[in-house]
N, C-alpha and C positions, 0 to 999 in steps of 0.2 A: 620674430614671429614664426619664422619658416624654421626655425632651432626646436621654436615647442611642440612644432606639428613632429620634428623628430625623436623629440623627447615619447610625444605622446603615442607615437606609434610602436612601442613599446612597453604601456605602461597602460596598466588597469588603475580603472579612476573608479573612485564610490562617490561620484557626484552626478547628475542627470547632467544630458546634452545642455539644456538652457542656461543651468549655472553656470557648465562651462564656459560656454560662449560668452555672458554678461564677465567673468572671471579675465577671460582671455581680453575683451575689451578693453577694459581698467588698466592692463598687464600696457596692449599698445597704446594706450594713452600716457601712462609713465615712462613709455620708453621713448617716445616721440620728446617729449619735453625734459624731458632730462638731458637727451640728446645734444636738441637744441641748445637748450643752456648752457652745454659743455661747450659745445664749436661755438658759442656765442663768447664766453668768457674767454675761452684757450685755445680755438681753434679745434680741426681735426686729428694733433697730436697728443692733445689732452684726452680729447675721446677714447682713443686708443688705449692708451696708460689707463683709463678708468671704467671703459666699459663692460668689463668681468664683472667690476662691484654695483653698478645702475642698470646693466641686461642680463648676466648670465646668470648672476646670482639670483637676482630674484627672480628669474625663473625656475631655475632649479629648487626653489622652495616653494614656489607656488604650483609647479609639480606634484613636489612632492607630499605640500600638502593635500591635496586632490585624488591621489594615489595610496593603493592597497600595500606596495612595496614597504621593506625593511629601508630603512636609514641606509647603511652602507647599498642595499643594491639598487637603492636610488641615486646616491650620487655615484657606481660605477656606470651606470645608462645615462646620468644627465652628464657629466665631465666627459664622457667617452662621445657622448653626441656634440658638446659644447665642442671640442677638440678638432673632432672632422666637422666640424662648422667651419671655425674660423680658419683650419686649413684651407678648404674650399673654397670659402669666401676671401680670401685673401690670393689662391690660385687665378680664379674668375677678375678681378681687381687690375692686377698686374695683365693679365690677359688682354683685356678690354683697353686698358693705357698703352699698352706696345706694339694694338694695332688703332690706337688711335679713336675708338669707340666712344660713343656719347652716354654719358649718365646714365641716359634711357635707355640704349641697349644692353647695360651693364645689369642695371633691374629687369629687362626680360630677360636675359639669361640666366640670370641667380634664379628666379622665380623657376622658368622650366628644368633649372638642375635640381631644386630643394623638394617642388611639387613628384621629381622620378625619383628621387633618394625615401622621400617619402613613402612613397606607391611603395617602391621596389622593398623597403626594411617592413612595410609591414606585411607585405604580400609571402616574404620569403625566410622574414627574421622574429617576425611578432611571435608564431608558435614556438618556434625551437625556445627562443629567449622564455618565455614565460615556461614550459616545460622545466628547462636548466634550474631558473630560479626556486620554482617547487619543489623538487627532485633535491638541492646542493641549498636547504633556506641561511643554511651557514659560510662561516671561510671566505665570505666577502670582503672583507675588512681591507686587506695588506693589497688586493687588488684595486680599490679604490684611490691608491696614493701614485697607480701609474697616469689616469688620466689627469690628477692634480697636477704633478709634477710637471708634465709635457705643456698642460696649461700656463701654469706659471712661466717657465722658460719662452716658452713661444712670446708670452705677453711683454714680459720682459727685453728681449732678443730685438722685438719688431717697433718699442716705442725709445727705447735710450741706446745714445745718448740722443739721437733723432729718428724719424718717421722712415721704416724698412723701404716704403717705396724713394724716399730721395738717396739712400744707401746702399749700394750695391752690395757691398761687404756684409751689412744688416740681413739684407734677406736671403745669400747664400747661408749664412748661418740657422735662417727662418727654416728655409728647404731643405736643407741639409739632416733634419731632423725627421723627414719622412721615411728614409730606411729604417734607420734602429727604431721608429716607433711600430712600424708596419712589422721588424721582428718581433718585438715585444709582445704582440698583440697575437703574432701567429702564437708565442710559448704560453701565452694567458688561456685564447681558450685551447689550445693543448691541455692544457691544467685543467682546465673544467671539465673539458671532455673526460678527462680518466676519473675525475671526481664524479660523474655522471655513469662512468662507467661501476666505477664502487658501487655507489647508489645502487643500480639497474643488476646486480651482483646481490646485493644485499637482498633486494626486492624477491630475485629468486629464490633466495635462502628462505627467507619468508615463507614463502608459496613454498616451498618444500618443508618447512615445520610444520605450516598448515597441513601437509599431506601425509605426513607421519604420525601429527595427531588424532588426524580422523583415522588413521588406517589403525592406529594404538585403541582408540575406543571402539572401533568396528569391532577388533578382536578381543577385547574385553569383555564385550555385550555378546561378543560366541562363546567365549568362556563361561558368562554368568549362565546363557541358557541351558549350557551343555549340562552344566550345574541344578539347575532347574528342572532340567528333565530327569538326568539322576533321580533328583529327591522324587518326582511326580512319579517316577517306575516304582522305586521304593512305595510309594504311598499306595499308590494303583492296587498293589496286594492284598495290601490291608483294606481297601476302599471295596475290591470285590469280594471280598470275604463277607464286608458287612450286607451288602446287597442281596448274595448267595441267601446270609439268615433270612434276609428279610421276606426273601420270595418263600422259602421254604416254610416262614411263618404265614405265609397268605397275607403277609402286608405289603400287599403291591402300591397304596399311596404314598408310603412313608417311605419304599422304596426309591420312589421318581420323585419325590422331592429332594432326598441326601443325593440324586443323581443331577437334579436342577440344579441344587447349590454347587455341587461340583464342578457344574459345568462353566458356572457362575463367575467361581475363583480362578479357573482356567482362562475368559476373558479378559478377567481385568488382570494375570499376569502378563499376555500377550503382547508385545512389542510392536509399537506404531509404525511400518512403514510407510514415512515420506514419498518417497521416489526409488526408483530401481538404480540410478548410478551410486554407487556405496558410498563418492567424498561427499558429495550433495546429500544424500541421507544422514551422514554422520553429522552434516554442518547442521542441517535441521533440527535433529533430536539435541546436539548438544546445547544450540541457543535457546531451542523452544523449554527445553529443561532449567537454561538460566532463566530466562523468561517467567517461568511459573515459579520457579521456587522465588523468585524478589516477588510475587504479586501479581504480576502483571499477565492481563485475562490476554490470551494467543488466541486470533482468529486465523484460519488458515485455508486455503484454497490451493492448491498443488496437485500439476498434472503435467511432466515428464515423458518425454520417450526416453528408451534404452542408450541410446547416442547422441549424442551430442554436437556440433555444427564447430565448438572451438574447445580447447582443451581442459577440462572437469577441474584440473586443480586450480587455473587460474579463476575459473566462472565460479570457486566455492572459495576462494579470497573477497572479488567481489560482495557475494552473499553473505558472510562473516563477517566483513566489514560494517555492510548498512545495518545486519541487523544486531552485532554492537553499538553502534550510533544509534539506533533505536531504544535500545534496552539502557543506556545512558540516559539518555534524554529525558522515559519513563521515570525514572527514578528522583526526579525532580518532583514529582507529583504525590498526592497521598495514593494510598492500595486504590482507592473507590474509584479514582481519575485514568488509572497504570491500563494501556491498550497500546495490543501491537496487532496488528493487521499484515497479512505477509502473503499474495495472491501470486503465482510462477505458473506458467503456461509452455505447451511447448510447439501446439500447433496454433495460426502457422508462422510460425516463428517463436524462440524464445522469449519471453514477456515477464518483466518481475516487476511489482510493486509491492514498497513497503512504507507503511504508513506508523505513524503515531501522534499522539497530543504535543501540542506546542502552541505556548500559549504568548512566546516571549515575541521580542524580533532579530529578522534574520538577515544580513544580508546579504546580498547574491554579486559576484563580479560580473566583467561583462560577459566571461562566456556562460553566468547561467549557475555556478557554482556556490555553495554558501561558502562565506569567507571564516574561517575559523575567528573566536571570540576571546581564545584565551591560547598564552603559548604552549605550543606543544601538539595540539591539536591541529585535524585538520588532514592529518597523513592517509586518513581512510579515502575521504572523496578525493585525493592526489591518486592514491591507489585505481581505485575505481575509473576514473579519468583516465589514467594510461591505459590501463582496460579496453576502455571504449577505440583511443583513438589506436590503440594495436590492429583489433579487431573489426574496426566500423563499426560499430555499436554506437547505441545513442542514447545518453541517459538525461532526464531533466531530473532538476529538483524545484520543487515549488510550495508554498506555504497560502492555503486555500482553509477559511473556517477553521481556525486552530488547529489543523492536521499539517504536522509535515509529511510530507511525501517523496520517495523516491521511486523515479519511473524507472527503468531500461527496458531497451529494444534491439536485440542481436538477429 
């Protein structure tokens, strides 16, 4: 029971607290009597030789069926927890017999080790581990056969051809296996880490395509105007020339009309500015322009200072992101249904929400995240997420009246 509390403290579950709990119930009822049975028919050497296959296992399935996790990086978290389980629990064992301790002090001590191992993995290992896992959703695979292995050997080592504690020889070979695993483990997450490190590499690279982008169409749209103005001097000559006629004909209405309409085509060529920082301008105009050209009616509310509180390219990843997941999402809809809503503030604090229709369901892990529905997806709110926790920012997602929603607060 105290293995799944270590499981669990690592592991995002898509089932409510109650299930749980009625889940876990059932779990220590089968294990109690299965138990029994075993030290009934075969004693406590039997147990040993079998209890991988009547406790460990099916915990680790009933994990993981409870949990948002991939297969493989489910059972590198369950076989890696199983592992320093039975380690410990079999340190504590021999402990308690070679000063002579009672049953009963053997279970309060396992209890106050599993209850701090617990505390302590999720207080200091739940985020990093879950980060890791989003960041690196691949390459688990070949890492998954270190905590098998060590399992098997240990189970092995400690029940044949007899019980490690009547054998001396038996559990020097048991312990003897805690250096080379303790290396192992250091070179594993060494691995992850520079795997994480690529990731977080790559991530940058990102955020600097994004920022070449926008700086390529900022000067683009300098280009087209400069272009534009061109042609409007050129026009302008001819435009006063007509006017010139027209006063000199005493047509002063027909005058101020060809000058209305002039005036006319000159606003609807003029160029929307968004916001004064140029990436966050550039990201706007270029999504609000996907935006409209698939159908989709833009409501908008945007009000900016000049500066910023954390750095422009990464806060216009962020905003690129959601409002692709927005514009995705619309597209599920016919034109009549297609609404995005996109509200940015700057006092007193940076403030963005972005809304649209969603009519399906979503759902959310435990910190609050919607869990992608299809593979591949998913990479944007990972993005976003690092964002925040970089920054202290705080973003919710929530699905209220067929509006999904994206908050943040910087």
């Amino acid at each position: 029971m105290m293995t799944i509390g270590m499981m669990a403290s690592l592991t995002e579950f898509r089932f409510g607290r109650k299930k749980l709990l009625f889940l876990l119930a059932i779990y220590g009822i089968w294990v109690v009597c299965s138990s029994m049975f075993l030290i009934y028919i075969g004693g406590e050497l039997l147990l040993i030789r079998l209890f991988y296959f009547t406790i460990s296992i099916p915990a680790a399935v009933l994990t993981y069926w409870a949990a948002n996790d991939s297969p493989v990086q489910s059972v590198f978290n369950h076989m890696t927890q199983i592992l320093f389980s039975v380690l410990m629990a079999s340190i504590l064992r021999v402990f308690t017999e070679h000063l002579g301790l009672s049953g009963s002090a053997n279970i309060l001590l396992m209890g106050i080790f599993y209850c701090a191992i617990i505390y302590l993995e999720y207080r200091f290992l739940r985020q990093p581990f879950r980060m890791l896992i989003q960041a690196i959703p691949t390459r688990w695979g070949i890492l998954t056969l270190i905590p098998c292995v060590f399992c098997g050997y240990l189970i092995f080592v400690a029940s044949w051809p007899d019980s490690y504690l009547k054998n001396p020889s038996q559990m020097a070979y048991v312990y003897a296996t805690v250096i080379p695993l303790i290396i192992v483990y250091i070179v594993v997450f060494k691995s992850l880490y520079d795997l994480y490190h690529i990731h977080m590499e790559q991530h940058r690279s990102s955020l600097m395509a994004v920022q070449i982008t926008a700086l390529k169409d900022k000067i683009q749209k300098v280009k087209d105007v400069e272009e534009e103005v061109r042609i409007q001097r050129h026009d302008l000559r001819h435009q006063l020339q007509v006017v010139a006629e027209l006063v000199t004909r005493d047509e002063t209405e027909t005058a101020l009309e060809f000058l209305n309409a002039t005036q006319k085509r000159l606003d609807e060529q003029k160029e929307t500015l968004w916001c004064r920082p140029p990436v966050l301008n550039a990201v706007f105009s270029s999504y609000f322009d996907q935006a409209r050209n698939q159908g989709i009616a833009v409501e908008t509310e945007i009000s900016l200072p000049d500066d910023l509180p954390v750095d422009e390219g990464e806060l216009a990843i962020v905003l690129a992101n959601a409002l692709e997941n927005a514009i995705h999402a619309n597209l599920l809809y016919p034109y009549e249904q297609r609404k995005l809503r996109c509200k940015m503030i700057g006092t007193p604090s940076i403030m963005l929400e972005i809304s649209n229709p969603c009519m399906g369901d979503i759902i959310f892990d435990s910190n609050g995240l919607p869990v992608a529905q299809r593979k591949g997806h998913g990479r944007g709110v990972q993005s976003i997420s690092a964002f925040c926790q970089k920054n202290g920012a705080v973003c919710q997602f929530d699905l209220i009246d067929g509006w999904f929603r994206f908050r943040l607060v910087l």
